[in-house]
Kinemage of the C-alpha trace (Angstrom):
@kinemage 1
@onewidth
@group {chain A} dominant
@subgroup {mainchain}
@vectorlist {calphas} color= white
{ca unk a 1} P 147.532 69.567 83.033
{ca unk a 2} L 149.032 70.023 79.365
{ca unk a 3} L 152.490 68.638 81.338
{ca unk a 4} L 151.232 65.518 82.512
{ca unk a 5} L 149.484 64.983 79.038
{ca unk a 6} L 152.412 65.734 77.172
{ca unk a 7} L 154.844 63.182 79.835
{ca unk a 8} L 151.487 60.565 79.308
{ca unk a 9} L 151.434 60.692 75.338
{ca unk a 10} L 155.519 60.471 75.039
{ca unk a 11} L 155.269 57.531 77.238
{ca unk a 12} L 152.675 55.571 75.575
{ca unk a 13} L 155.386 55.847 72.852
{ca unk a 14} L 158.676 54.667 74.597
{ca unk a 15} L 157.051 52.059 77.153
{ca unk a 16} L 157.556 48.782 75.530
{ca unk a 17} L 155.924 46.711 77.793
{ca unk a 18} L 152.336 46.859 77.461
{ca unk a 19} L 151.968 46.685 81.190
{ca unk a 20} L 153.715 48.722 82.154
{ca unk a 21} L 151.474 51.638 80.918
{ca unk a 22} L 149.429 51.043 83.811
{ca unk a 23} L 152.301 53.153 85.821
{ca unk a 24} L 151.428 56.252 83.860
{ca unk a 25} L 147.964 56.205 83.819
{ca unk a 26} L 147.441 58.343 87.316
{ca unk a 27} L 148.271 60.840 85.179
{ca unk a 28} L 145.065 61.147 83.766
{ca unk a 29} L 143.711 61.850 86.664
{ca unk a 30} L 146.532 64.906 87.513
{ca unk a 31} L 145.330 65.430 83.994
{ca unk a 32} L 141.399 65.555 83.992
{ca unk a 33} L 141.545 66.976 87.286
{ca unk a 34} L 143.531 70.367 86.685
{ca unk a 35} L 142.286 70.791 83.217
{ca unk a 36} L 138.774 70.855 84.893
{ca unk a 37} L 139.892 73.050 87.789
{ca unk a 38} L 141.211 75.752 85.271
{ca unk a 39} L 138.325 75.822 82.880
{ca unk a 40} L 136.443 75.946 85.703
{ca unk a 41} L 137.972 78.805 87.525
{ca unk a 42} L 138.710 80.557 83.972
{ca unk a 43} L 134.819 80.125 83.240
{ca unk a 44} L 134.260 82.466 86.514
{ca unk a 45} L 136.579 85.005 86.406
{ca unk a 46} L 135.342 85.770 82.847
{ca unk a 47} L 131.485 85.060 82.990
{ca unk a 48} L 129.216 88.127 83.138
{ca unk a 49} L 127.605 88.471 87.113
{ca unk a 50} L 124.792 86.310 86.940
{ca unk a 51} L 125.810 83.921 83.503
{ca unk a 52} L 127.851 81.891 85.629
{ca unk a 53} L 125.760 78.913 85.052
{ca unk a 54} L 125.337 79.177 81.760
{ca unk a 55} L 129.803 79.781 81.120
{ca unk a 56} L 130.592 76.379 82.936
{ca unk a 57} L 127.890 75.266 80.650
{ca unk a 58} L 129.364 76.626 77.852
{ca unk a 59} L 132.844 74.559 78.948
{ca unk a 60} L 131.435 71.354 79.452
{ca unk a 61} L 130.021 71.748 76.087
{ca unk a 62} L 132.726 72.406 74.539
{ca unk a 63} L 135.069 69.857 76.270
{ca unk a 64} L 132.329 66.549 76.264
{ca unk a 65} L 130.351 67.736 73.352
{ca unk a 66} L 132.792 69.100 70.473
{ca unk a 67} L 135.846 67.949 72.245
{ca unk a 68} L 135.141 64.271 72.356
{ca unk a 69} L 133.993 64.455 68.736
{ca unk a 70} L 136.866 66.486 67.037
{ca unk a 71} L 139.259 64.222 69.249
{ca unk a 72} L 137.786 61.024 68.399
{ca unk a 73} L 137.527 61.459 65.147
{ca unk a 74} L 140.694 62.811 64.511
{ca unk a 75} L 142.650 60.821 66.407
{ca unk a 76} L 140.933 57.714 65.141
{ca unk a 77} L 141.992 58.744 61.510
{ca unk a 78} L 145.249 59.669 62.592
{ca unk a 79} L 145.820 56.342 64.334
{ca unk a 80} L 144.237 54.124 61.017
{ca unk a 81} L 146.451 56.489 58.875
{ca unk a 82} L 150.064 56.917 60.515
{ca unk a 83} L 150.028 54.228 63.663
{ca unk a 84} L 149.018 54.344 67.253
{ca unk a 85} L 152.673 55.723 67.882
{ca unk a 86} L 152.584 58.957 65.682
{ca unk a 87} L 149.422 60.101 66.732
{ca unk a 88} L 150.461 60.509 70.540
{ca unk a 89} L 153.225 62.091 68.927
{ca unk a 90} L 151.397 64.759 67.396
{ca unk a 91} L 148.991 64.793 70.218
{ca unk a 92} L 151.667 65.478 72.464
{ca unk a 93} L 153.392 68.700 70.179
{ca unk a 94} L 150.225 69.921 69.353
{ca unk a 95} L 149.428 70.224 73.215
{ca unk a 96} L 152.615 71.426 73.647
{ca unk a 97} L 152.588 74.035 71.018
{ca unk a 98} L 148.772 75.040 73.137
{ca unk a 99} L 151.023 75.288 76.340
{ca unk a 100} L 153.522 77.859 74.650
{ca unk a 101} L 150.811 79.745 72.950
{ca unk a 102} L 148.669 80.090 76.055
{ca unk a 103} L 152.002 81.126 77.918
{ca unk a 104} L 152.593 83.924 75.448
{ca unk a 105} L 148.998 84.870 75.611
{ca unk a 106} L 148.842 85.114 79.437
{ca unk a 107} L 151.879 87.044 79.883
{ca unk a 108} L 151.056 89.784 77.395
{ca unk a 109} L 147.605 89.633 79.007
{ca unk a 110} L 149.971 90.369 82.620
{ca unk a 111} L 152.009 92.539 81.503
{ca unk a 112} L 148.938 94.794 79.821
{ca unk a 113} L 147.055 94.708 83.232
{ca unk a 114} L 150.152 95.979 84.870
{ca unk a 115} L 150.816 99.037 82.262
């Protein structure tokens, strides 16, 4: 998911063609689709027996509720303040940075289990 967002934010930024965009834009769905598949299965392995409901609740929350907000109105003032081309920039290190930090994070979490 963070992958195909990072490969769809870079490209916004080197396509000059406007239509031409239109040939990254399944990405969103490889995008949407996995991030929603791991929250999803994260949500479950995690939730106490019987709270599962109220975990996946807890995710779309957090990713429609506060996650729209936070991203809209960040990335609006990013885009008014720096350009349309800077703020997929950052949006794409600042994912990226996510994807090494969650890396990190899982395999300590591994190699802990395995100990």
């Amino acid at each position: 998911s963070q992958a195909c967002y990072v490969a769809r934010a870079v490209g916004y930024t080197i396509i000059p063609n406007p239509f031409l965009i239109l040939l990254l834009e399944p990405l969103h769905g490889v995008t949407y689709g996995s991030m929603q598949l791991a929250s999803v299965d994260y949500m479950a392995t995690v939730a106490p027996k019987g709270l599962e409901a109220s975990a996946q609740g807890l995710v779309a929350a957090f990713n429609r509720g506060l996650g729209f907000f936070v991203g809209t109105m960040l990335g609006g003032v990013m885009m008014q303040e720096l350009g349309s081309k800077m703020m997929f920039h950052a949006a794409a290190i600042l994912v990226s940075f996510s994807s090494v930090v969650y890396g990190v994070c899982w395999g300590v979490t591994k190699c802990r289990a395995a100990a």
